[in-house]
PADO-550038 format. One record per atom (N, C-alpha, C): chain; x, z, y. Coordinates in steps of 0.05 Angstrom, whole numbers, plus 5000, padded with zeros to 4 digits. Last residue first. Layout:
! PADO-550038
 chain    X    Z    Y
     A    X    Z    Y
...
END
This chain:
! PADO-550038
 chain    X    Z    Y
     A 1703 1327 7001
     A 1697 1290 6992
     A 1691 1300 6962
     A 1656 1376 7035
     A 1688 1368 7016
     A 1681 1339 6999
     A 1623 1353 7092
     A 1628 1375 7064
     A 1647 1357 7048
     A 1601 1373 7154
     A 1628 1352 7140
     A 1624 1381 7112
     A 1547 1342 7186
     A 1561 1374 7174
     A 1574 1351 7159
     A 1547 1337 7261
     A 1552 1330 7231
     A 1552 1353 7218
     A 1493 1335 7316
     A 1508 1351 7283
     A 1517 1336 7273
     A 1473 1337 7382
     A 1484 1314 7354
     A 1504 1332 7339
     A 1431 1340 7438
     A 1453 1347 7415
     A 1459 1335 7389
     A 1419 1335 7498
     A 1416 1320 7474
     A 1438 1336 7463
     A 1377 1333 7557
     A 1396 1351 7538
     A 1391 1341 7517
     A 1361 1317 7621
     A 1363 1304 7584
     A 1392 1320 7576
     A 1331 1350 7675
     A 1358 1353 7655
     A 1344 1333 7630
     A 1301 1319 7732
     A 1300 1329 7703
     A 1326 1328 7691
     A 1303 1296 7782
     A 1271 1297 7772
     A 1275 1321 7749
     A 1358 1313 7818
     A 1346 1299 7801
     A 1325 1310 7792
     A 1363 1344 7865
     A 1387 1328 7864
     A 1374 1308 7839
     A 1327 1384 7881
     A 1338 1358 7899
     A 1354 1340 7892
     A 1290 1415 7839
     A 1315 1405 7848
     A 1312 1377 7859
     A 1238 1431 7827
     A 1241 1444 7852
     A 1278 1438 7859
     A 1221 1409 7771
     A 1213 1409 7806
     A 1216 1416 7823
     A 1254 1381 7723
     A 1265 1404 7757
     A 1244 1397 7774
     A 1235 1376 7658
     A 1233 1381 7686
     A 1252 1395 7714
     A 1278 1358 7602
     A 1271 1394 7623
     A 1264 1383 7653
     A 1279 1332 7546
     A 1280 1337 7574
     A 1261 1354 7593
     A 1324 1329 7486
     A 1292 1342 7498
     A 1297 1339 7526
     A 1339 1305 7419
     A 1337 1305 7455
     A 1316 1311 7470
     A 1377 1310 7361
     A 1352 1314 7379
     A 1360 1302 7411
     A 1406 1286 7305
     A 1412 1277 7336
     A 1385 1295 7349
     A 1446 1285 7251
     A 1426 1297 7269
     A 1448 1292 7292
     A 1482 1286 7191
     A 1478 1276 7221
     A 1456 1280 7226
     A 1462 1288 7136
     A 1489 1297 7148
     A 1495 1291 7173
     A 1424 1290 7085
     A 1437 1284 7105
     A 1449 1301 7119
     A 1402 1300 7031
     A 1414 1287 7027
     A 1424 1278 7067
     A 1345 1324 7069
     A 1350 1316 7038
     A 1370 1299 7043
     A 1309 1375 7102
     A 1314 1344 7103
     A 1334 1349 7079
     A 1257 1411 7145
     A 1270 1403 7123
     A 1290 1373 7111
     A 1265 1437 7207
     A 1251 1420 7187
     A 1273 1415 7164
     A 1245 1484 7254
     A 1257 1487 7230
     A 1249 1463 7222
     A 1219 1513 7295
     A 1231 1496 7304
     A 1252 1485 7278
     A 1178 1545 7283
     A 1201 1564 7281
     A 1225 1542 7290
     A 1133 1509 7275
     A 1137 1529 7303
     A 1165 1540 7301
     A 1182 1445 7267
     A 1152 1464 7261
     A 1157 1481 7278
     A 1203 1379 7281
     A 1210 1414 7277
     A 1181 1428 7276
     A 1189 1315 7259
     A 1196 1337 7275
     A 1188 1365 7269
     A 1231 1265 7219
     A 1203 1276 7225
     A 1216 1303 7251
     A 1272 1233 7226
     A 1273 1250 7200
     A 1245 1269 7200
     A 1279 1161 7225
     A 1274 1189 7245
     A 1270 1206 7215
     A 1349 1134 7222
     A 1325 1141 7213
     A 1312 1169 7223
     A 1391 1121 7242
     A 1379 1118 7265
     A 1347 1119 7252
     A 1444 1127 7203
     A 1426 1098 7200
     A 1393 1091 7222
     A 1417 1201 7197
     A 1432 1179 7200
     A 1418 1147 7190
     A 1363 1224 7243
     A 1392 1215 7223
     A 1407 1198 7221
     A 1324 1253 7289
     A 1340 1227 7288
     A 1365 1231 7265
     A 1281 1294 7309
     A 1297 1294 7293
     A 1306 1264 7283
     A 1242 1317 7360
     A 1241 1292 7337
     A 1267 1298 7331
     A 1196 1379 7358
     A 1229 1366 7376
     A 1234 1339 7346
     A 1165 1418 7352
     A 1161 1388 7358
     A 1192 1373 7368
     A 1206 1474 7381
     A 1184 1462 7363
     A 1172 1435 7372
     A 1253 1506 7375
     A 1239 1485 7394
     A 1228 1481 7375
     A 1273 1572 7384
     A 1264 1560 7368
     A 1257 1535 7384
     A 1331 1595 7430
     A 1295 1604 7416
     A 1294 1566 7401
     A 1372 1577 7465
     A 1371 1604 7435
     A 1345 1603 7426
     A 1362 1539 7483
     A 1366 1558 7497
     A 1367 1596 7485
     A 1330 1513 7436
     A 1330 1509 7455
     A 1344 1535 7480
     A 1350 1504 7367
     A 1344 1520 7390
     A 1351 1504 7414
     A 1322 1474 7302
     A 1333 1465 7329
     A 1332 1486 7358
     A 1354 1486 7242
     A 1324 1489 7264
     A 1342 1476 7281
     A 1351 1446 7174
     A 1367 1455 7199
     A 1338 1471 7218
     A 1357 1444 7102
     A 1335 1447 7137
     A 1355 1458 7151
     A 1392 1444 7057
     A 1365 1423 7064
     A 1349 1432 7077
     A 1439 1479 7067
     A 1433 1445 7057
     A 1411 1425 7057
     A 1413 1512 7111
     A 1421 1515 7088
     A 1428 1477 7080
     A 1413 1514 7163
     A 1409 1534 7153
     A 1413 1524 7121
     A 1441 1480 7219
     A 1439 1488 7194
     A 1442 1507 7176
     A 1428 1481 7289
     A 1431 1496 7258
     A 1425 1492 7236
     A 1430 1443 7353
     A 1425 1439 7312
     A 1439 1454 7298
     A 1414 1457 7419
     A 1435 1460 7382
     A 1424 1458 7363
     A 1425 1460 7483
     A 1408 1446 7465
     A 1422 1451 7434
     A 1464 1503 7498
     A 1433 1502 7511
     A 1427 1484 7492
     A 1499 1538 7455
     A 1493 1513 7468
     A 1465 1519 7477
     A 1513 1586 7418
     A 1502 1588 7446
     A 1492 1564 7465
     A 1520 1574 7367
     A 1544 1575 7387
     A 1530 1576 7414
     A 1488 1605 7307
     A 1491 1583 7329
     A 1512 1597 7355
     A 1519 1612 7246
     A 1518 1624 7262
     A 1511 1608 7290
     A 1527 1573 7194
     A 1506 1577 7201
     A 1494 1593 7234
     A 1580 1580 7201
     A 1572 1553 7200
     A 1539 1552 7212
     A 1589 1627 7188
     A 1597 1617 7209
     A 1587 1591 7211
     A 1574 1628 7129
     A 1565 1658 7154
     A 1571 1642 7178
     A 1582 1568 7106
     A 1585 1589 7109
     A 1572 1614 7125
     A 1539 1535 7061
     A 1544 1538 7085
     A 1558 1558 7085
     A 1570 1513 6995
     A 1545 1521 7010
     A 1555 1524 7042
     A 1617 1478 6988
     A 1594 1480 6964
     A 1564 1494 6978
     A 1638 1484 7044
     A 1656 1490 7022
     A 1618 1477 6998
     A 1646 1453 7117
     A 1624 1475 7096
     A 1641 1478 7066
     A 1642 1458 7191
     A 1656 1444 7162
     A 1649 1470 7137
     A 1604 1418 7237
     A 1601 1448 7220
     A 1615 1439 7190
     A 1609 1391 7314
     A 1612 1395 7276
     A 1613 1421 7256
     A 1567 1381 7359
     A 1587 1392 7340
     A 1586 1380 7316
     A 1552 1362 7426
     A 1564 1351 7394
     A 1577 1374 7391
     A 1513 1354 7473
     A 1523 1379 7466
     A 1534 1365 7436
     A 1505 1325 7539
     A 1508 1323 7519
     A 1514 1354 7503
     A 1466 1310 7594
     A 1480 1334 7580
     A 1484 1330 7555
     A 1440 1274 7658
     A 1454 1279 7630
     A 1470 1297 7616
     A 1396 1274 7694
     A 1426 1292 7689
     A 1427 1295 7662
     A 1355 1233 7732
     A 1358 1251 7702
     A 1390 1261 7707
     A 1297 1201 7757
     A 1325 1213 7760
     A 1324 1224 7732
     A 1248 1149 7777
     A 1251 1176 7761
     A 1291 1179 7761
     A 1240 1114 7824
     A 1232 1116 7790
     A 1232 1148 7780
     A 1243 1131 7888
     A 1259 1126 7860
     A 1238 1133 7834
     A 1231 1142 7940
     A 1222 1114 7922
     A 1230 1116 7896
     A 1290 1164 7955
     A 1262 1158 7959
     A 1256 1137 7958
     A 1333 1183 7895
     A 1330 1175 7936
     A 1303 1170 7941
     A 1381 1234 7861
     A 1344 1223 7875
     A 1350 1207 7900
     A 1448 1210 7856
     A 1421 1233 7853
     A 1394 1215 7870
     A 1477 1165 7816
     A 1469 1185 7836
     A 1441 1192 7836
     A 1489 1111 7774
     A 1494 1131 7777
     A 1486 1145 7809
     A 1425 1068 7761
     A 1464 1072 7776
     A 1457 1102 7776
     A 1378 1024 7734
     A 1395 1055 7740
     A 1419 1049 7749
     A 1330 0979 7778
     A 1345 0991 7753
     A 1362 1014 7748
     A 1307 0972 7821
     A 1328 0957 7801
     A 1341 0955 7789
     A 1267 1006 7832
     A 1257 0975 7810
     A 1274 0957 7810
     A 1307 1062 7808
     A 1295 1047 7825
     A 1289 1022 7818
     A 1339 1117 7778
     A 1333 1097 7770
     A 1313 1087 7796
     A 1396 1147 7775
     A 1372 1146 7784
     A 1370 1120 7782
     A 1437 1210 7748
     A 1427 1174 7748
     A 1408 1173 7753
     A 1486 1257 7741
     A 1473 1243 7750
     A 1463 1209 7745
     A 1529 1264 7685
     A 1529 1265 7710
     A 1503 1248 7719
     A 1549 1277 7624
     A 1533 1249 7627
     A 1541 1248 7667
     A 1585 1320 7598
     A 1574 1320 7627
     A 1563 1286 7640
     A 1585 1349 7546
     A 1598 1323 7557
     A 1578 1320 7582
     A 1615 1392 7492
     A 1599 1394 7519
     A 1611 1368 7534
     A 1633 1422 7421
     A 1644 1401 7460
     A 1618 1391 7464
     A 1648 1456 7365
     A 1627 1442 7393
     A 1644 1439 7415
     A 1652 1472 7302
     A 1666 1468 7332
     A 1646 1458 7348
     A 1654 1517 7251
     A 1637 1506 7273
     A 1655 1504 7301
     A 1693 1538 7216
     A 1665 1537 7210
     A 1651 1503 7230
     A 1762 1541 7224
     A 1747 1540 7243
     A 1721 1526 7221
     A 1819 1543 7208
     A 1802 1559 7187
     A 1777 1549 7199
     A 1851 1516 7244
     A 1847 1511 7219
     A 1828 1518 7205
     A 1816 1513 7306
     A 1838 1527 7294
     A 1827 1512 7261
     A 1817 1450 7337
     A 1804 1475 7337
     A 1821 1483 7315
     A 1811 1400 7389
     A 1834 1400 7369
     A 1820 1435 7360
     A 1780 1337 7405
     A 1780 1365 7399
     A 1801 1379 7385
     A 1797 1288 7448
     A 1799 1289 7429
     A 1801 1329 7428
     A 1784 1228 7479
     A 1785 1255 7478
     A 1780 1277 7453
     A 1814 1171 7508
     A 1802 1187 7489
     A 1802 1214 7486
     A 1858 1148 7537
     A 1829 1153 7546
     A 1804 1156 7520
     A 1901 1167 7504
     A 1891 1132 7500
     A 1859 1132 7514
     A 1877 1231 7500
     A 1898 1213 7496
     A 1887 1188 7498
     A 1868 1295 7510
     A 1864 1272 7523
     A 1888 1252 7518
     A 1841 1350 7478
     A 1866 1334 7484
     A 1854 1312 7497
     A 1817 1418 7482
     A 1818 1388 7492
     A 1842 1372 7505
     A 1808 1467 7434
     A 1826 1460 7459
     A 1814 1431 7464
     A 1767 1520 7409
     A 1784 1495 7411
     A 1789 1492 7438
     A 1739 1575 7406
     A 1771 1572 7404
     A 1788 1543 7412
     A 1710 1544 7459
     A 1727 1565 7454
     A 1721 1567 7421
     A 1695 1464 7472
     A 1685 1508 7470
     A 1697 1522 7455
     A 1716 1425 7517
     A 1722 1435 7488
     A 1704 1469 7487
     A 1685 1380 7559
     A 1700 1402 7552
     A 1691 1410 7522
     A 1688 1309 7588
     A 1685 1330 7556
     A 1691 1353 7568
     A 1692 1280 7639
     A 1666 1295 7629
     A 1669 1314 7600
     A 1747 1254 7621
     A 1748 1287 7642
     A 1723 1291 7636
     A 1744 1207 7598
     A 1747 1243 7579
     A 1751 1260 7596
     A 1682 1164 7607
     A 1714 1184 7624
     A 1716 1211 7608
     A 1678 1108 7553
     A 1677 1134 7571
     A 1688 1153 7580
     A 1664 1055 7524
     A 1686 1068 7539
     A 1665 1098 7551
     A 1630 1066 7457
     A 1632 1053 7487
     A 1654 1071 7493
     A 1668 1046 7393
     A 1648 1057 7400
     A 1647 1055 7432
     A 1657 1019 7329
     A 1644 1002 7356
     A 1643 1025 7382
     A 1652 1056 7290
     A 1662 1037 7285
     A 1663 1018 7319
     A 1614 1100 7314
     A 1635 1111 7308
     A 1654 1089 7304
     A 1574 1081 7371
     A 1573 1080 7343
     A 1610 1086 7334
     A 1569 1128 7424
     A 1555 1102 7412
     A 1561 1110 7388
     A 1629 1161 7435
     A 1608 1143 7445
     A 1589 1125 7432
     A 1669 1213 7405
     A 1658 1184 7403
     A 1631 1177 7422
     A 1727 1248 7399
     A 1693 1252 7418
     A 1691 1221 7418
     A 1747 1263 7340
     A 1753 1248 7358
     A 1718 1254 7375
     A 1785 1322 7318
     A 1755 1312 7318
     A 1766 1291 7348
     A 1827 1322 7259
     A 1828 1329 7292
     A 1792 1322 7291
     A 1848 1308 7210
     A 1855 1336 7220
     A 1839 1344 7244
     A 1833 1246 7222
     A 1856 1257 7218
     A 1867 1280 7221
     A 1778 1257 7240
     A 1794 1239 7244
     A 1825 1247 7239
     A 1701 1271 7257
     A 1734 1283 7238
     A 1749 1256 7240
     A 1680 1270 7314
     A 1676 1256 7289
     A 1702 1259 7272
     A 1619 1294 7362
     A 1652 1299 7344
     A 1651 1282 7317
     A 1590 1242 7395
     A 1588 1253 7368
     A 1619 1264 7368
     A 1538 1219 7445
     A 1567 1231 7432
     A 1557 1241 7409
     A 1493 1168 7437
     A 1504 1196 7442
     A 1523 1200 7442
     A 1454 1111 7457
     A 1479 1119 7458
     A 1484 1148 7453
     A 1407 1094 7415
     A 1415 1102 7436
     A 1435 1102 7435
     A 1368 1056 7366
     A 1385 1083 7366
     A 1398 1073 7394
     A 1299 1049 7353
     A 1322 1048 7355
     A 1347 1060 7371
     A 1236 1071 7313
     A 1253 1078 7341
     A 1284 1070 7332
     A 1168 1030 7317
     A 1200 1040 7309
     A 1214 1056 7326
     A 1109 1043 7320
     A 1128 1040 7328
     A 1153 1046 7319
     A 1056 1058 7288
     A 1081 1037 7271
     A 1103 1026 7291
     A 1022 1078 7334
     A 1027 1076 7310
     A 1040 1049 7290
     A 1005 1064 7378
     A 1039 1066 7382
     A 1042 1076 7348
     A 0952 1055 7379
     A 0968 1032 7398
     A 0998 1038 7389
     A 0931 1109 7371
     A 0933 1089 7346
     A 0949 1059 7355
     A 0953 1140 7419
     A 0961 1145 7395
     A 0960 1122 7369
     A 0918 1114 7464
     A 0942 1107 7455
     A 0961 1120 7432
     A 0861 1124 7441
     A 0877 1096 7443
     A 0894 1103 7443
     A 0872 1179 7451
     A 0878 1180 7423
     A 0873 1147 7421
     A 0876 1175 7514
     A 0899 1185 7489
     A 0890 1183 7464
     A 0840 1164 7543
     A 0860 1141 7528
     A 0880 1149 7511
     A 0819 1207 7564
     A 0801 1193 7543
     A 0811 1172 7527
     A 0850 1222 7611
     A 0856 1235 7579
     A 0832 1221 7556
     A 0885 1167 7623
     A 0871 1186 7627
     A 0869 1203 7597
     A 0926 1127 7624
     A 0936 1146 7634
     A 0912 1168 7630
     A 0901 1079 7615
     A 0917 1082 7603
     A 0926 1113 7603
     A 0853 1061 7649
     A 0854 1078 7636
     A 0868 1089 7622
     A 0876 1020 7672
     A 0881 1058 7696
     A 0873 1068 7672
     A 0881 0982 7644
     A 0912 0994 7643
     A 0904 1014 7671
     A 0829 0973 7638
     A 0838 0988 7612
     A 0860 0995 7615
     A 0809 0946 7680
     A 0802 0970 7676
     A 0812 0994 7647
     A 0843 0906 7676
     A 0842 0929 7707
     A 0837 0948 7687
     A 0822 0879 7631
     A 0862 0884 7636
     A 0855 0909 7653
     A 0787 0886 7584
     A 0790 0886 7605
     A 0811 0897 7621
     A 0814 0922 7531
     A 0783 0904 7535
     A 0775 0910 7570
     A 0867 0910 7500
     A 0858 0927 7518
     A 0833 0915 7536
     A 0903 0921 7443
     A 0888 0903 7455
     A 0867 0914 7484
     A 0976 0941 7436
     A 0942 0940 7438
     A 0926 0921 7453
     A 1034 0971 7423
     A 1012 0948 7416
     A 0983 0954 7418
     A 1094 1005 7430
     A 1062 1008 7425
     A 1048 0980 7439
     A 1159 1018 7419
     A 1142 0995 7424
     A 1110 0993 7418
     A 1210 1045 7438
     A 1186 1047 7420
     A 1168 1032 7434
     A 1289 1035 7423
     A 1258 1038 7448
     A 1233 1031 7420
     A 1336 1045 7429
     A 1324 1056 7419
     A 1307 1064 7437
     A 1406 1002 7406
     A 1383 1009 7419
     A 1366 1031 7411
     A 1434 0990 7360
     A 1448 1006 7378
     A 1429 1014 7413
     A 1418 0974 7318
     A 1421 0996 7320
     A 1431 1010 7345
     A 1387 0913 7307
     A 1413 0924 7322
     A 1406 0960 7316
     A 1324 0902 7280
     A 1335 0899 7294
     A 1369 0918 7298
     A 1272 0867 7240
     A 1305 0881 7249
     A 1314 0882 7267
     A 1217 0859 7275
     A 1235 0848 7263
     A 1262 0866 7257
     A 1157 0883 7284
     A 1177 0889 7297
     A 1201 0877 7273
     A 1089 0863 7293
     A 1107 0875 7274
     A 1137 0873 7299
     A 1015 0865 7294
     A 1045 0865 7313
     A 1066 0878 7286
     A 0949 0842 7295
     A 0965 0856 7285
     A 1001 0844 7299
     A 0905 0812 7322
     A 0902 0813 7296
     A 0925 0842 7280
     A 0876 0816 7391
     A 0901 0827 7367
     A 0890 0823 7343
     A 0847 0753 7403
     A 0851 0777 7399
     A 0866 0788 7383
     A 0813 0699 7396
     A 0841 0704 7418
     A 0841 0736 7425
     A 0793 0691 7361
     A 0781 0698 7380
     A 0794 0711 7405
     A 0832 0686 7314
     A 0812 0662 7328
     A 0796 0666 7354
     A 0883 0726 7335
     A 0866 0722 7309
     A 0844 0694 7335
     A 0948 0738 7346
     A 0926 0729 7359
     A 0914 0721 7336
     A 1006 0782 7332
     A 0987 0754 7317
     A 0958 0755 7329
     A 1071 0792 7358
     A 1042 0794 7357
     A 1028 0779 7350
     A 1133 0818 7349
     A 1113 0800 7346
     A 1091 0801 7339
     A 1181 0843 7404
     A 1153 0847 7374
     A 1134 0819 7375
     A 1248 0860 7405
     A 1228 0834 7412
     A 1210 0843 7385
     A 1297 0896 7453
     A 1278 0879 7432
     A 1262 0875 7426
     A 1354 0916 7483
     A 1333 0887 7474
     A 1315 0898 7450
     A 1379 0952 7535
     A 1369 0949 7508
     A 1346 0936 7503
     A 1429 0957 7573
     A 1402 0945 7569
     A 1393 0949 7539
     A 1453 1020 7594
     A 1466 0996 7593
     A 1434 0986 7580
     A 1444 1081 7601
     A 1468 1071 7576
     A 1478 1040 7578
     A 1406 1080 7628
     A 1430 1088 7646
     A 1459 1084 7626
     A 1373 1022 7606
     A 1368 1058 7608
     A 1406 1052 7618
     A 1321 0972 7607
     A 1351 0987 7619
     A 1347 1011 7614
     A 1292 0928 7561
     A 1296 0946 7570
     A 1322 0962 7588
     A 1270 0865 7551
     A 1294 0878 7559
     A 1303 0899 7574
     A 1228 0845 7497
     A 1244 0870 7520
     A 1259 0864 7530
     A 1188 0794 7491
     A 1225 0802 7484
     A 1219 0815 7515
     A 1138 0778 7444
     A 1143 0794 7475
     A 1181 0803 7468
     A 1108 0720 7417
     A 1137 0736 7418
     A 1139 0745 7441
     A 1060 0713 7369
     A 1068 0699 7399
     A 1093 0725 7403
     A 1019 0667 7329
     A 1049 0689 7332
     A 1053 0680 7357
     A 0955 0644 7351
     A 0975 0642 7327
     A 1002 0664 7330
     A 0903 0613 7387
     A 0914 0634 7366
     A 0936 0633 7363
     A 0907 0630 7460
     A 0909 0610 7438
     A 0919 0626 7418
     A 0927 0643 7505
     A 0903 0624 7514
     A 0905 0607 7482
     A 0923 0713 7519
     A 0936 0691 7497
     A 0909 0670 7514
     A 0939 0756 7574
     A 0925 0737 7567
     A 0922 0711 7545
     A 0990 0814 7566
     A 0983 0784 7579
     A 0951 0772 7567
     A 1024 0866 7602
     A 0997 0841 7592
     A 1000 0826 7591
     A 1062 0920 7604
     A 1061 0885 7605
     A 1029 0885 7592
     A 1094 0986 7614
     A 1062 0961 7603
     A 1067 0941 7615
     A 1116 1028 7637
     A 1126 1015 7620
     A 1113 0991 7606
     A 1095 1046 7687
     A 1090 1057 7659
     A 1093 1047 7643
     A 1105 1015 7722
     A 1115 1033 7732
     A 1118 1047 7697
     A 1103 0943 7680
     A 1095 0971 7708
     A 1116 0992 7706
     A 1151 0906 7665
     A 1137 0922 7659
     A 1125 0939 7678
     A 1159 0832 7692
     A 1171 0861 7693
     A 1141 0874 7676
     A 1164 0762 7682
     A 1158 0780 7682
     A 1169 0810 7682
     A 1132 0704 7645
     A 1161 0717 7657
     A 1150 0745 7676
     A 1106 0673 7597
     A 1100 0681 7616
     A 1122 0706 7622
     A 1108 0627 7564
     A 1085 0630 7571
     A 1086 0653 7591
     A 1174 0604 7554
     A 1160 0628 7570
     A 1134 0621 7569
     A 1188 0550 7521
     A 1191 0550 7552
     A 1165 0581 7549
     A 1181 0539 7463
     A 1213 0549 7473
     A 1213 0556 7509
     A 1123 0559 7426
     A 1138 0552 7447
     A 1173 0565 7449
     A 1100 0572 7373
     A 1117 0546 7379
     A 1139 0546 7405
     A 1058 0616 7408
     A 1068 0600 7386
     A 1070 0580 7387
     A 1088 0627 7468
     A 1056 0627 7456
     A 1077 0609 7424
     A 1120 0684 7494
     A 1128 0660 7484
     A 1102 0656 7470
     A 1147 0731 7547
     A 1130 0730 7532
     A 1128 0693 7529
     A 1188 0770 7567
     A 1182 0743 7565
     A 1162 0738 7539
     A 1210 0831 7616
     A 1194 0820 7600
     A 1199 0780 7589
     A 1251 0875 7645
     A 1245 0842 7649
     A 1224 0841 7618
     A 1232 0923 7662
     A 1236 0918 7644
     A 1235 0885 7656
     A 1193 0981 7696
     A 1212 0952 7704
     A 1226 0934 7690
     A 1196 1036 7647
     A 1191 1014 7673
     A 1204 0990 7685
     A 1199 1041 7593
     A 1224 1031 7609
     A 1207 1019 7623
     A 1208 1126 7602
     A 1188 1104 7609
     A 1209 1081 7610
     A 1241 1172 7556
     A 1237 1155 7589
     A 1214 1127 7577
     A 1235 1201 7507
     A 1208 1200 7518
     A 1204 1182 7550
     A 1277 1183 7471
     A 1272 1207 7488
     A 1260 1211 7503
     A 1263 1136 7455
     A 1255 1147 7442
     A 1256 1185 7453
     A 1230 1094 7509
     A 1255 1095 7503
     A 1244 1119 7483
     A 1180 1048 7509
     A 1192 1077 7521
     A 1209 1072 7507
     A 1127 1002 7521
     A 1145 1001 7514
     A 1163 1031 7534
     A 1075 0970 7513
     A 1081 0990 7522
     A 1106 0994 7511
     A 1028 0911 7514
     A 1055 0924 7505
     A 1066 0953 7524
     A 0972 0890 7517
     A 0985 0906 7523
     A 1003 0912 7509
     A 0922 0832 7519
     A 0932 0848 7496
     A 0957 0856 7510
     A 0860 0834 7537
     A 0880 0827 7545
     A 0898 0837 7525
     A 0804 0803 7564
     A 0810 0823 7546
     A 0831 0815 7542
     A 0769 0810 7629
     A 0775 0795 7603
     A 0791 0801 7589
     A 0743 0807 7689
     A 0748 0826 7662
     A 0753 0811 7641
     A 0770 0777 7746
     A 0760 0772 7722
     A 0770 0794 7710
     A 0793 0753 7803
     A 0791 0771 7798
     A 0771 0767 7765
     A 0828 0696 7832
     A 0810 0711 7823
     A 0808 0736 7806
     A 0847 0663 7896
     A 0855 0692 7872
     A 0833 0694 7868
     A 0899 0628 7935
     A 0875 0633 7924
     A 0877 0658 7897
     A 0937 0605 7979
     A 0939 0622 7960
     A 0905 0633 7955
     A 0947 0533 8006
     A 0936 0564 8014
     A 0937 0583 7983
     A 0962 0484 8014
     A 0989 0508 7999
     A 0970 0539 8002
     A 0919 0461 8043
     A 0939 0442 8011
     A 0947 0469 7999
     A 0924 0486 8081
     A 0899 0485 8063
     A 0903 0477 8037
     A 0972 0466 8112
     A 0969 0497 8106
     A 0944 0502 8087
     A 0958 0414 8113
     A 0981 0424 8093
     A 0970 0450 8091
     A 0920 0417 8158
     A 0911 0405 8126
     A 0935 0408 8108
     A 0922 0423 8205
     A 0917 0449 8188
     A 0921 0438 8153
     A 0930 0371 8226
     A 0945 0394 8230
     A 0946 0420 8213
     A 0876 0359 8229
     A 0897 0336 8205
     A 0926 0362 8212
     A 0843 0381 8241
     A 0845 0393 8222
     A 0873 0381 8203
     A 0853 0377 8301
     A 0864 0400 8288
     A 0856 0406 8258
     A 0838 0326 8301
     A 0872 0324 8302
     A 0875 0356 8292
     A 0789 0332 8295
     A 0801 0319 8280
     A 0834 0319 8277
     A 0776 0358 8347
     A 0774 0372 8318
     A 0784 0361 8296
     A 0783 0321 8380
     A 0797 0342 8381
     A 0802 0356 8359
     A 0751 0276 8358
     A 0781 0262 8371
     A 0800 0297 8362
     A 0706 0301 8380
     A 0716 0296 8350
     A 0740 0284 8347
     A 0712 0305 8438
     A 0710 0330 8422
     A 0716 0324 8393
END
């Protein structure tokens, strides 16, 4: 009989070597949260988190469903979380730095320069007991934690369209006007009086001479996102979240003040009015939006719209909003993102 038990443990004794063990512990943890500035979550995110000094990961990694990482410092000093966020534009990087105080707790987080051509918001906190402080994340007793957690987040800049004057004409731009992405010019259409040219797979507005206010419409098309990330098509099961992209760009050409036409809105479902040289509103479907964030130029936020959906601003000339519209009851995606983007062009 010990002959027997002996051979079955000398048999079992690797599988005891390699067994998987786990503990469970409250202990206080410091949380990154990380969104995109039109309010997507970037769930699933590769994460890397670096302890001061280090060149090898303290710790590799995705973001939850709700865009949050943790980790555990096992030690004071600057320690480095690098994003790598996806949105249906392509990945967007970047990296905050967090200062552990002696008691292996937030001291404070900053965010370095970064690229412009991203635009994710990055909330910091210390969260007193990992379990129990990332269900609480979501309740309503965590909201004004997470209001002071996302104070001094930045926001970096996205991809939109833009009409952009160009030799008489308006060119339809991607991204950044110097740099800008490929994209299919069959998604543009032109809005009446103007026409749509297509040249060098570019697309280009062409509108009458005298013309106040032009606008084109760009059909982003479907995108769903799953824990591997976005591709183009509609909802599948399991999926992250979906969206339908809608662009809306104009331009408004002005003399010393606005004109009657300049000021007049063009019916777009999402639009920036300018009302005088220093406030635009923002309509939503013709009515006023209110709270709607306002983005300028150099990817500075310009604060957000009051009830009449109106804000004031000084010395600029670009606007970007973006709002997204629930579908609960479409099959084809979770939600419309409707985005719009102003220039106003005034005489050199």
């Amino acid at each position: 009989m010990r002959k027997i038990l002996l051979f079955i443990l000398l048999l079992t004794a690797p599988a005891l070597a390699h067994s998987v063990r786990h503990e469970v512990a409250d202990r206080n943890a410091i949380a990154v949260r990380v969104t995109f500035s039109g309010g997507d979550v970037a769930s699933y995110s590769a994460v890397e988190v670096f302890g001061p000094g280090d060149e090898t990961p303290f710790q590799k990694g995705r973001t939850d469903r709700n865009g949050v990482v943790a980790f555990i410092p096992d030690r004071p000093g600057k320690w480095m979380v690098k994003v790598q966020g996806e949105s249906q534009h392509g990945f967007h990087g970047d990296t905050v730095e967090v200062t552990v105080g002696p008691e292996r707790r937030l001291e404070a987080f900053t965010q370095p320069p970064v690229e412009t051509h991203t635009r994710i918001l990055v909330g910091v906190g210390c969260i007193l007991g990992i379990f129990g402080g990332l269900a609480l994340w979501k309740s309503r007793r965590a909201a004004a934690v997470l209001a002071l957690l996302i104070l001094g987040a930045a926001p970096l800049d996205a991809h939109e369209y833009w009409l952009v004057p160009d030799n008489g004409r308006l060119r339809v731009v991607y991204g950044h006007e110097h740099a800008p992405a490929p994209y299919d010019p069959a998604q543009v259409r032109a809005h009446a009086p103007a026409r749509l040219l297509v040249k060098n797979k570019t697309a280009w507005i062409v509108a009458p001479a005298r013309a106040t206010a032009v606008a084109a419409t760009v059909d982003g098309g479907a995108w769903v996102k799953t824990v591997d990330g976005w591709r183009r098509g509609s909802r599948v099961p399991h999926a992250v979240d979906s969206v339908r992209d809608l662009y809306y760009c104009k331009v408004v050409y002005c003399k010393v003040v606005l004109a009657e036409g300049a000021t007049r809105p063009l019916a777009l479902p999402l639009e920036i009015v300018p009302l005088s040289r220093g406030k635009i509103r923002v309509l939503l479907e013709g009515r006023p939006l209110a709270d709607a964030t306002v983005i300028g130029a150099r990817e500075q936020t310009l604060g957000t719209t009051d009830a009449r959906g109106e804000l004031s601003v000084v010395s600029q000339t670009r606007f970007c909003v973006s709002h997204r519209q629930p579908l609960p009851d479409n099959a084809e995606v979770a939600a419309r993102r409707l985005t719009a983007t102003l220039i106003v062009r005034y005489p050199p």
